[in-house]
C-alpha positions as CSV (number, residue, x, y, z in Angstrom):
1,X,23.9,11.9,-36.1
2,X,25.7,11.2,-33.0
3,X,25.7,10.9,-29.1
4,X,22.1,11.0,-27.3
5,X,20.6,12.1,-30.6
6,X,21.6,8.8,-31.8
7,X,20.3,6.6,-28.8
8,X,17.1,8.7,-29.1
9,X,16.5,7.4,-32.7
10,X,17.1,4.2,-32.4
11,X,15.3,3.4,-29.4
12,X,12.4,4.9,-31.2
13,X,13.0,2.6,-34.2
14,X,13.4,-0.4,-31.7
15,X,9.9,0.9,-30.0
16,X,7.7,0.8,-33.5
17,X,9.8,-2.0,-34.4
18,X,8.7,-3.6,-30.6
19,X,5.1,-2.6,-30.9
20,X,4.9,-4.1,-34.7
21,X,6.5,-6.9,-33.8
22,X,3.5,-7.8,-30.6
23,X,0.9,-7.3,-33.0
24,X,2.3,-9.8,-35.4
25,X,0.6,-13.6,-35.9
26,X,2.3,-16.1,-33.7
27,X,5.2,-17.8,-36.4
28,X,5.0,-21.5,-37.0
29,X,7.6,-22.9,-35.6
30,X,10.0,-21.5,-32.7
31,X,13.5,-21.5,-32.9
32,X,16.7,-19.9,-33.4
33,X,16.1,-18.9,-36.9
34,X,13.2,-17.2,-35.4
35,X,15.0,-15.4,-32.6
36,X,16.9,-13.8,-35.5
37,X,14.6,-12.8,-37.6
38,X,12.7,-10.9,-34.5
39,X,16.8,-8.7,-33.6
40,X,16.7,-8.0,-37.2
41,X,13.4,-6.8,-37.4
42,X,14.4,-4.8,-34.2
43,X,17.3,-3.5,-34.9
44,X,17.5,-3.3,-39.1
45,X,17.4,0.6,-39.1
46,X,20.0,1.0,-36.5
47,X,22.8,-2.1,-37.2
48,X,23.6,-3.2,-41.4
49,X,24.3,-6.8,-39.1
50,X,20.7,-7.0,-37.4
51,X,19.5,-10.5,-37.2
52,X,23.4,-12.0,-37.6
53,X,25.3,-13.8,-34.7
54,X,28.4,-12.5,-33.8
55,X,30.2,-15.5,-34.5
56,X,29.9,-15.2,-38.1
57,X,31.6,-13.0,-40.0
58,X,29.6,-10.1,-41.8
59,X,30.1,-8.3,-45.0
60,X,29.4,-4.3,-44.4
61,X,28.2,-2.2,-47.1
62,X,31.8,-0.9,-47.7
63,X,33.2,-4.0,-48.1
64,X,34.9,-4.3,-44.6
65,X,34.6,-7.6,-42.8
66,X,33.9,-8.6,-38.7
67,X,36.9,-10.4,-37.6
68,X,35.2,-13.2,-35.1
69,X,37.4,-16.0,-33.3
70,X,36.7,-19.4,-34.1
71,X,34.4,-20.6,-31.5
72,X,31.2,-23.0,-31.8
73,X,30.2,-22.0,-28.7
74,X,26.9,-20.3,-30.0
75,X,25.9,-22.1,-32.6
76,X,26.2,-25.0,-30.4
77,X,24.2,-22.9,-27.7
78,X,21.2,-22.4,-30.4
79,X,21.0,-25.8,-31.9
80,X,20.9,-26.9,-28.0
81,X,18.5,-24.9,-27.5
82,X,15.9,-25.6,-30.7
83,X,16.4,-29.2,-29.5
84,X,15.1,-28.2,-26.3
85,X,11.7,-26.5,-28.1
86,X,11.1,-29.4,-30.3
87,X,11.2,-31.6,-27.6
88,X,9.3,-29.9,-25.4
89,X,6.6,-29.5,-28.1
90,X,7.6,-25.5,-27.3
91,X,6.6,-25.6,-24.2
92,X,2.7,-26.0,-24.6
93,X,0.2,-28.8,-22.4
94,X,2.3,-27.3,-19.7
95,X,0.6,-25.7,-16.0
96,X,1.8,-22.2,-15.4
97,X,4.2,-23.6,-12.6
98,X,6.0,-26.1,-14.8
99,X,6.1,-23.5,-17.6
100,X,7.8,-20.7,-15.3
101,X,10.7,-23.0,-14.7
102,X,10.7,-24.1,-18.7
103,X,10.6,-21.1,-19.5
104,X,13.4,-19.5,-16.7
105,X,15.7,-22.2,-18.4
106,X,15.2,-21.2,-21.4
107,X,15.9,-17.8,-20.4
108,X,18.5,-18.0,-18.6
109,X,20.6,-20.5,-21.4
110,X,19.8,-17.3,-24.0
111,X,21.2,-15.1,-22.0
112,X,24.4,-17.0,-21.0
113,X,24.8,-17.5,-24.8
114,X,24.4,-13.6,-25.6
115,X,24.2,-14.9,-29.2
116,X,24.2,-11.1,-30.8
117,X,26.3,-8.5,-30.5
118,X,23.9,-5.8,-28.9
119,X,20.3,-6.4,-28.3
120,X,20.1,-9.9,-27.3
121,X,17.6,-8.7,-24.5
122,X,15.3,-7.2,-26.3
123,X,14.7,-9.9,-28.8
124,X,14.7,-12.8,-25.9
125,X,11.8,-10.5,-24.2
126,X,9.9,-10.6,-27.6
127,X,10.6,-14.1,-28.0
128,X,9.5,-15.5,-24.4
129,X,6.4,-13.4,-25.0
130,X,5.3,-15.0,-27.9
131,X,6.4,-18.7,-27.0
132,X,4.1,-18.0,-23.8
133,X,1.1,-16.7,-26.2
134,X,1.5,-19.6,-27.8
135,X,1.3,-21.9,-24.5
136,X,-1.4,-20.2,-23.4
137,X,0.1,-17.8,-20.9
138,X,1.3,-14.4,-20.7
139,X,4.3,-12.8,-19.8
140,X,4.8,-9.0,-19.0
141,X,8.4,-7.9,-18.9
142,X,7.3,-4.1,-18.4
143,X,7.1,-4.7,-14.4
144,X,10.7,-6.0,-14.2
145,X,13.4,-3.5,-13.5
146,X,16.8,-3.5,-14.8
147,X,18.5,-4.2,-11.5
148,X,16.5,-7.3,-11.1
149,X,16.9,-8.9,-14.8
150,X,20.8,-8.0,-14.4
151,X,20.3,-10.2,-10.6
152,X,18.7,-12.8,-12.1
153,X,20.8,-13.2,-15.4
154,X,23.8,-13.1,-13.1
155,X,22.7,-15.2,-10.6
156,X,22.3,-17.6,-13.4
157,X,25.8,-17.5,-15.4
158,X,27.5,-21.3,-15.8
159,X,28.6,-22.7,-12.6
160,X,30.6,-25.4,-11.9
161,X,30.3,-27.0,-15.8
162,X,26.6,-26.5,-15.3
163,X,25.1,-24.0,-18.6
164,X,23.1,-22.9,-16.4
165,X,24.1,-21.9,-12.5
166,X,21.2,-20.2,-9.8
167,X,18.1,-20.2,-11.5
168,X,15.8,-19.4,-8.4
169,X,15.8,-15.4,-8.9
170,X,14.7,-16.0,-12.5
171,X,12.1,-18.5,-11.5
172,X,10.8,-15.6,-9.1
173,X,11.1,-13.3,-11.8
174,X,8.8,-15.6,-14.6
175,X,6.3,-16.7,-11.8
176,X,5.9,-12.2,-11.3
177,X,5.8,-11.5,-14.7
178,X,3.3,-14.5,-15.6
179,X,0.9,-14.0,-12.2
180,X,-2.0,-11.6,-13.3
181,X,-2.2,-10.3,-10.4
182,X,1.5,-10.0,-9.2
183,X,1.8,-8.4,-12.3
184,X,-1.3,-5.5,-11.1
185,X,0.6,-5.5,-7.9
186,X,4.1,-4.4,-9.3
187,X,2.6,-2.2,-12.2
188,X,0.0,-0.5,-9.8
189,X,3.1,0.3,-7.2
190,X,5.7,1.4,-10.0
191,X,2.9,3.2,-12.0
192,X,2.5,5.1,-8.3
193,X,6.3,6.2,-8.5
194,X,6.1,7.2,-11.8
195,X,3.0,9.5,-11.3
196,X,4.5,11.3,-8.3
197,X,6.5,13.3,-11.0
198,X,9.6,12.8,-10.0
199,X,12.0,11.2,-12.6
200,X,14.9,10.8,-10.2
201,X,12.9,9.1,-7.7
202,X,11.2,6.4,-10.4
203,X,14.7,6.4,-12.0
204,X,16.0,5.3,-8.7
205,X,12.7,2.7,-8.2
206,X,13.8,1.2,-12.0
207,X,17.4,0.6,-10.3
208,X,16.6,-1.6,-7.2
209,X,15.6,-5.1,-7.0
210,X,11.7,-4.8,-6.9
211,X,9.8,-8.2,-6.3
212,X,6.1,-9.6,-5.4
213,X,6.1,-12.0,-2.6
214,X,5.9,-15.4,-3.0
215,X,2.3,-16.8,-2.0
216,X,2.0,-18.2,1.8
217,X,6.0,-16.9,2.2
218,X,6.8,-15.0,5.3
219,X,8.9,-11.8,5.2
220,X,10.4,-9.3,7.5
221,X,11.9,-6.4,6.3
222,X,11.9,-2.2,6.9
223,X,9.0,-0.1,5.8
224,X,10.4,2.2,2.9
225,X,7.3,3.4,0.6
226,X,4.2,3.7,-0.3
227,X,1.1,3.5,-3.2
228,X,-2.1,3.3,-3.1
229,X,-2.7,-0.6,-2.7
230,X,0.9,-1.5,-1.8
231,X,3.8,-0.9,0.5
232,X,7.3,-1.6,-0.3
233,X,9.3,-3.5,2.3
234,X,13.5,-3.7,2.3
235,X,14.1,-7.3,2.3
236,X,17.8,-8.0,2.6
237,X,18.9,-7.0,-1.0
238,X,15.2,-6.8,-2.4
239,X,12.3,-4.4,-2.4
240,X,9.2,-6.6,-1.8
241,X,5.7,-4.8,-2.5
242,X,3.6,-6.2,-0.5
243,X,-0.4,-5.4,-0.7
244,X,-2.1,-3.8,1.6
245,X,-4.7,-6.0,1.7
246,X,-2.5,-8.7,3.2
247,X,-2.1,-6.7,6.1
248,X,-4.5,-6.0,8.9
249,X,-6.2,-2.6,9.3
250,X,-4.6,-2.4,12.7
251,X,-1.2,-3.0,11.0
252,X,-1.7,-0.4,8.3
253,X,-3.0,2.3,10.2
254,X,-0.2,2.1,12.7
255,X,2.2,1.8,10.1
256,X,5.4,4.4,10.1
257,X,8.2,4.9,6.9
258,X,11.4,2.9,8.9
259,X,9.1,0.5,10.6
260,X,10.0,-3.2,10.8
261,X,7.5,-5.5,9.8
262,X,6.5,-9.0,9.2
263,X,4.0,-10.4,6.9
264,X,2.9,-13.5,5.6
265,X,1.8,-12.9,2.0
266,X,-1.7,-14.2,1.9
267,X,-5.4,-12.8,1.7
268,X,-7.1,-12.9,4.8
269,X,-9.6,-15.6,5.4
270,X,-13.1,-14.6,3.8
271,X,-11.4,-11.6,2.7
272,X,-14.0,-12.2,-0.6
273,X,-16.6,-12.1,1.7
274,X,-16.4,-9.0,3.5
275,X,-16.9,-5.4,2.8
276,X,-15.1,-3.4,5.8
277,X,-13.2,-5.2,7.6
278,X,-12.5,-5.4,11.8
279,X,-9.7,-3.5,13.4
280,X,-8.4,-4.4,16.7
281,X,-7.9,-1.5,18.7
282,X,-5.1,-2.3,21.1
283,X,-5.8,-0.4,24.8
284,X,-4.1,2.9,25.9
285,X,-0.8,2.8,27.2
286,X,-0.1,4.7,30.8
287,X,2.2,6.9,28.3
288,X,-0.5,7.8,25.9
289,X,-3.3,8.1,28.4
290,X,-0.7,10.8,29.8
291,X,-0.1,12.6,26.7
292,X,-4.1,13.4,26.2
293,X,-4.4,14.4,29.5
294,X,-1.6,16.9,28.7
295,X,-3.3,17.8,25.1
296,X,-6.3,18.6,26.8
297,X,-7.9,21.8,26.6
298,X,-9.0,22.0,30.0
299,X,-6.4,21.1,31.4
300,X,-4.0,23.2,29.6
301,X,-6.5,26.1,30.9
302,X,-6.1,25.1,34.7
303,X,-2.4,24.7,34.0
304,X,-2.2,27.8,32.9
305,X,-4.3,29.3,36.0
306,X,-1.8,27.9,38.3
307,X,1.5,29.0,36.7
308,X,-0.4,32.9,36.9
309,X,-0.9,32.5,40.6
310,X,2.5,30.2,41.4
311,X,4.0,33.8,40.0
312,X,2.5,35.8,42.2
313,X,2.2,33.4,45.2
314,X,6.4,32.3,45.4
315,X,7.8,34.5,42.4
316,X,7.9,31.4,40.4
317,X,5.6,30.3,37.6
318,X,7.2,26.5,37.4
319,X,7.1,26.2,41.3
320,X,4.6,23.6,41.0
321,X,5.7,21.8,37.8
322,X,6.8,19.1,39.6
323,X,3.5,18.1,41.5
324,X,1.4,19.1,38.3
325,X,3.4,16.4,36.6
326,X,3.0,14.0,39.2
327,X,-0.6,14.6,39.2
328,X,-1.2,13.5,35.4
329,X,1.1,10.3,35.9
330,X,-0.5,9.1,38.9
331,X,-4.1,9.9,37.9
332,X,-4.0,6.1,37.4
333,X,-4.0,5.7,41.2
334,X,-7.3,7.5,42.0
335,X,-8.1,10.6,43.8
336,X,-7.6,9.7,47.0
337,X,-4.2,8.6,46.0
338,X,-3.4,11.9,44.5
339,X,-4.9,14.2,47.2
340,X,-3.5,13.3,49.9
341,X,0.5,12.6,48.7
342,X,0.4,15.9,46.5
343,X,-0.2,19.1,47.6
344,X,1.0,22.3,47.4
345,X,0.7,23.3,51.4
346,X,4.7,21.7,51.4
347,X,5.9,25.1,49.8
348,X,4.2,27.8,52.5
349,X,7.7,28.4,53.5
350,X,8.5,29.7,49.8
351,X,6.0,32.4,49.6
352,X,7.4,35.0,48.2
353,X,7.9,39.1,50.1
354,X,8.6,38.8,54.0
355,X,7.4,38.8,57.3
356,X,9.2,40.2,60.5
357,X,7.8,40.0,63.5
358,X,4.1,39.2,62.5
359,X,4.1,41.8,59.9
360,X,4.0,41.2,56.7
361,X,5.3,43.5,53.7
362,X,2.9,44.3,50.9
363,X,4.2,41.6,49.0
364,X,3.7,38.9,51.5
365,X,0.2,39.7,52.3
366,X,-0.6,39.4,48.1
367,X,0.8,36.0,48.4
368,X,-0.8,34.8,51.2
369,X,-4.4,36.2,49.4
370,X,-3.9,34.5,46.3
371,X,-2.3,31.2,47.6
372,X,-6.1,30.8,48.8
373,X,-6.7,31.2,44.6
374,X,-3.9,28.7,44.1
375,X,-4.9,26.4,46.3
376,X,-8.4,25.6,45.0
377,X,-6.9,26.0,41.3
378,X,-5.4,22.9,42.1
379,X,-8.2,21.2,43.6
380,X,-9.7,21.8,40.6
381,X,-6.6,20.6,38.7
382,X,-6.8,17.4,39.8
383,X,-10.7,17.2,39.5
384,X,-9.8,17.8,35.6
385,X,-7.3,15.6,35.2
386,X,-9.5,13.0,36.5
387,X,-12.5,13.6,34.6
388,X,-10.3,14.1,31.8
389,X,-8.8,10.4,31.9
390,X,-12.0,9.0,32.5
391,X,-13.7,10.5,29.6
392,X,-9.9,9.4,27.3
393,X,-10.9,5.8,28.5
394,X,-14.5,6.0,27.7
395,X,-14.1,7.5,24.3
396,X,-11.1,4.6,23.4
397,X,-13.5,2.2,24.3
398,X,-16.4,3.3,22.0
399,X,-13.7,3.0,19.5
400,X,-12.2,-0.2,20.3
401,X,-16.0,-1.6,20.1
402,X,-17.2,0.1,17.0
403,X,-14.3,-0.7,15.3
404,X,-14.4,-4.5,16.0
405,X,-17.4,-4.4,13.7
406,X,-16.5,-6.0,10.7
407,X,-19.1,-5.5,8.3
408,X,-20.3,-8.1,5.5
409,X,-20.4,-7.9,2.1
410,X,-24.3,-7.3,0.6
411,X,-25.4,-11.0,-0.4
412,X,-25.3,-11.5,-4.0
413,X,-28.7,-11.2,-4.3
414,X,-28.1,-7.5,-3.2
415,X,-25.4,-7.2,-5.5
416,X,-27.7,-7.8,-8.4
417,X,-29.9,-5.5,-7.5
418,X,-27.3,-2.6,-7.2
419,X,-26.3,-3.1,-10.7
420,X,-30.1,-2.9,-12.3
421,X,-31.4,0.1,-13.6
422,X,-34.0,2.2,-11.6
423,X,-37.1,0.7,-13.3
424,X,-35.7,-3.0,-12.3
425,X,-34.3,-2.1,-9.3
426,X,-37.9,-1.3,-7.7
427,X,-39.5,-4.4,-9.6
428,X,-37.0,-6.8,-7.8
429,X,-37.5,-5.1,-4.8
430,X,-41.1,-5.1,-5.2
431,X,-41.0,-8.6,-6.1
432,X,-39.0,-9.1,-2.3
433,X,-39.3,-7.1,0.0
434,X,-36.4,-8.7,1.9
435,X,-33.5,-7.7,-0.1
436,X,-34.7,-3.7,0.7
437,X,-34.3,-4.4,4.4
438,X,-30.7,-6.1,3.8
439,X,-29.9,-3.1,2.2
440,X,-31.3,-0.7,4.9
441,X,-29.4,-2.8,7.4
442,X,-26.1,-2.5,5.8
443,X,-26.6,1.4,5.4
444,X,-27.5,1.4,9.3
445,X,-24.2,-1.0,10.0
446,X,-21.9,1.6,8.0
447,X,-23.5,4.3,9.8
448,X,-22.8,2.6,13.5
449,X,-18.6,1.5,11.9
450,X,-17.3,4.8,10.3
451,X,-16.6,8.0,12.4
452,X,-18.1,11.1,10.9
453,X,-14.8,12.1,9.4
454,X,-14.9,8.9,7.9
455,X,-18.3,8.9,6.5
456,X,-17.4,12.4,5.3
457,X,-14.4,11.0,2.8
458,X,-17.4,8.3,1.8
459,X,-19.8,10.7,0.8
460,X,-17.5,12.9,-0.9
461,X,-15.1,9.8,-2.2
462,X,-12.1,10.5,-0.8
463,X,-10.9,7.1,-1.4
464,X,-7.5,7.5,0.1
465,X,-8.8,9.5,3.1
466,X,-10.8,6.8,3.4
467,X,-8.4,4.1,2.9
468,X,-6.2,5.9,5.7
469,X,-8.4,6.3,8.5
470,X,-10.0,2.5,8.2
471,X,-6.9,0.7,7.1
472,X,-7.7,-0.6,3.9
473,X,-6.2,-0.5,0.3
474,X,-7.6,2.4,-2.0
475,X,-8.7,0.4,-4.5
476,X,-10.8,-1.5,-1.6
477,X,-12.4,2.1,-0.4
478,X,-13.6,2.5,-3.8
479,X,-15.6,-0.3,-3.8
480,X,-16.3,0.1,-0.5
481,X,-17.8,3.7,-1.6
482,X,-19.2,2.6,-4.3
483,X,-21.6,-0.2,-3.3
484,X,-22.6,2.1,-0.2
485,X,-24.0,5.0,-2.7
486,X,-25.4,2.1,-5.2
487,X,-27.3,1.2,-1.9
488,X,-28.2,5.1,-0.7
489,X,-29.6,6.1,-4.3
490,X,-31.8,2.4,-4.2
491,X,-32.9,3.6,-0.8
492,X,-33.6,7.4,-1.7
493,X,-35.3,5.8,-5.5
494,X,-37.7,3.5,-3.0
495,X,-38.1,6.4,-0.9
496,X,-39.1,9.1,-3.4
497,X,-41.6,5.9,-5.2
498,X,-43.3,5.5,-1.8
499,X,-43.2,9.2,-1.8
500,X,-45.3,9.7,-5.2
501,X,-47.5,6.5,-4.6
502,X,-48.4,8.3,-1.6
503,X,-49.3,11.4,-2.8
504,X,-51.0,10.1,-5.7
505,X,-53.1,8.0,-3.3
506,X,-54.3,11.1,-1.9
507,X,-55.7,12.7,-5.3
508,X,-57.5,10.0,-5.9
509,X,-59.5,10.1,-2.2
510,X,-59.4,13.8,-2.6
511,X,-61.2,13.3,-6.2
């Protein structure tokens, strides 16, 4: 067995040997003799020297011996470094800040020491994972890529007589890996890569420096990707994912691949506290005001009238191009404005056939008929234009005002009732009538916030349609859709209930 065959195997054996390995009792004492027991239980069915430094010589089965220089340098390195446990009672009684940097040290002083031949990585992973289980923390190494643990192990190599140099990348990298929810953020984002299907692109993702910001830091950095609660900023030589809920939902929906962007990486204020949030719709610009007005239906209709009779009128369907333009860019001026500095009266000279001596060929008399057409055409023109950019304005500021709605999150009182069952859900509400109306209200709030399109993705739960149009995470819509139906099918239950007690009510005056 050879080649990738070879590989194959033993990074299966190193995988059952990994997962064994985690599900083992914590050992009762940490130290060296520990680290090599977990590379030879690692590494026993792939290397007859598993478990043995490379500074000792070993005895293979057929007799042949390592040849090792003389150098103390390791065993040095490891005695150092049990000292270092025992006196640091193995890094227990400490907060999660102080044992990040303990713990980064420790690291970093394993790696410079590379006390095994092969494998060292693997067994330092395993190692840190249970010293931290024994501290009472966690560590998750699966959210680090290799570019980044290369960065941070050479960014911390001996330095000017120092064992260890840098250690700031590796303290980044053991506050990611011991944050819960950093680690979410990473695994949620690279979990997204992976799912696309596409092994070159996650392949290419496991090669890049990928990071979670540090809390209350500020970044700025070029918008390069996407998952469903994150986006992934280019940060000098670092990817930073960055959650979407950091962001406002003006932000997010604006937001374009190759964008520049700064963000300060912290949750909005009572973000806890509210269920969808504002979104502050900046006003129209003069250049997209112009741009409806040239989308427009209508308009596009008159246009079209006029380019039919400019051909017939001067032999020239872009004749008046120039004023049609002019009309849709001043239409901020007013009408006034516009009918009396553009007209089309300043091309009578241009009509097309001839006229000699009062008469007119056939041609000429068509033009003069339908210039009559044209002329009123763009009367109208204008009178569309107008209306047009009045009703743009109108509509934007409907938006602008039901989007500055933010609505709250159900008191928990509310929240309780969601989550009882039907039969408990009608005796609390029974019991107060109050929480019924609260929940009425915020169906009737929802209703006034979300477009139709938006309420659509809602009621179907079309989470990241959802997430899209309002500017939220898609995690967040989900909850967002979910509360809202807990809070339709308590409405339709009280409903139907009033229904029935109705109707019952009824028999009995009927009987």
């Amino acid at each position: 067995m050879q080649g990738i065959e070879f590989r194959n195997v033993c990074a299966y054996d190193v995988l059952k040997a990994e997962y064994r390995l985690k599900k083992e009792p914590l050992p009762e004492k940490f130290d060296s003799s520990y680290l090599k027991y977990l590379h030879k239980c690692l590494f026993e069915e792939t290397f007859e020297w598993a478990g043995h430094t490379r500074d000792i010589p070993f005895t293979f089965l057929d007799g042949s011996v390592t040849m090792v220089p003389v150098n103390d340098k390791i065993k040095d390195g490891l005695e150092r470094i049990d000292q270092i446990l025992a006196e640091k009672n193995n890094l227990k009684g400490l907060s999660r800040k102080e044992f990040v940097y303990e713990a980064s040290m420790l690291f970093a002083l394993f790696s410079n020491l590379r006390p095994f031949a092969v494998g060292n990585g693997c067994a330092q992973r395993i190692f840190m994972e249970k010293i931290a289980e024994a501290a009472g923390h966690r560590l998750d190494f699966s959210v680090v890529t290799e570019q980044r643990m290369r960065s941070a192990n050479n960014a911390a190599l001996p330095h000017d007589g120092k064992a260890v140099g840098n250690i700031t990348p590796m303290c980044h990298l053991f506050e990611d890996i011991s944050n819960p929810e950093k680690v979410d953020v990473l695994r949620e984002f690279m979990n997204a890569i992976r799912n696309r299907g596409s092994f070159d692109e996650y392949a290419n993702i496991r090669n890049k420096i990928i990071v979670a910001p540090n809390e209350g830091s500020t970044y700025t950095g070029i918008y390069k990707d996407s998952s469903p609660d994150s986006i992934m900023l280019m940060v000098n030589d670092k990817y930073v994912i960055c959650k979407k809920d950091y962001l406002a939902p003006e932000i997010l929906t604006a937001l374009r691949l190759g964008d520049k962007l700064t963000f300060r990486a912290s949750v909005p204020e009572n973000f806890e506290h509210i269920l969808i949030p504002e979104e502050k719709v900046a006003s129209l610009t003069e250049k997209e005001i112009v741009a409806k007005i040239v989308g427009n239906v209508f308009v596009q209709k008159s246009q079209q009238k006029i380019k039919t009779l400019s051909k017939s009128v001067y032999k020239n369907s872009k004749m008046l191009d120039a004023d049609i333009n002019l009309v849709n860019i001043d239409s901020n001026l007013g009408e006034q404005y516009i009918r009396q500095n553009i007209s089309p009266f300043k091309y009578m000279s241009k009509l097309s056939g001839t006229e000699i001596l009062g008469i007119n060929s056939p041609q000429r008399k068509q033009a003069k008929k339908d210039y009559f057409n044209l002329s009123q055409e763009f009367d109208n023109y204008i009178s569309v234009v107008l209306s047009t950019r009045e009703q743009i304005l109108q509509v934007h500021q409907e938006k602008q005002e039901r989007c500055q709605q933010s609505i709250k999150m159900p008191s928990q009182a509310v929240q309780n009732v969601l989550s009882l069952s039907e039969e408990d859900q009608i005796k609390a509400l029974n019991a107060n009538p109050s929480l019924h109306e609260e929940i009425t209200g915020l169906l009737d709030k929802v209703k006034d916030r979300l477009t139709f399109w938006e309420y659509q993705a809602l009621d179907d739960r079309d989470y990241e349609k959802l997430s899209k149009s309002i500017g939220i995470s898609v995690s967040r819509a989900q909850k967002v859709t979910e509360i809202i139906k807990k809070a339709q099918k308590v409405c339709q239950l009280t409903r139907s209930r009033a229904h029935e007690l109705k109707a019952m009510e009824c028999n009995r005056l009927q009987i």
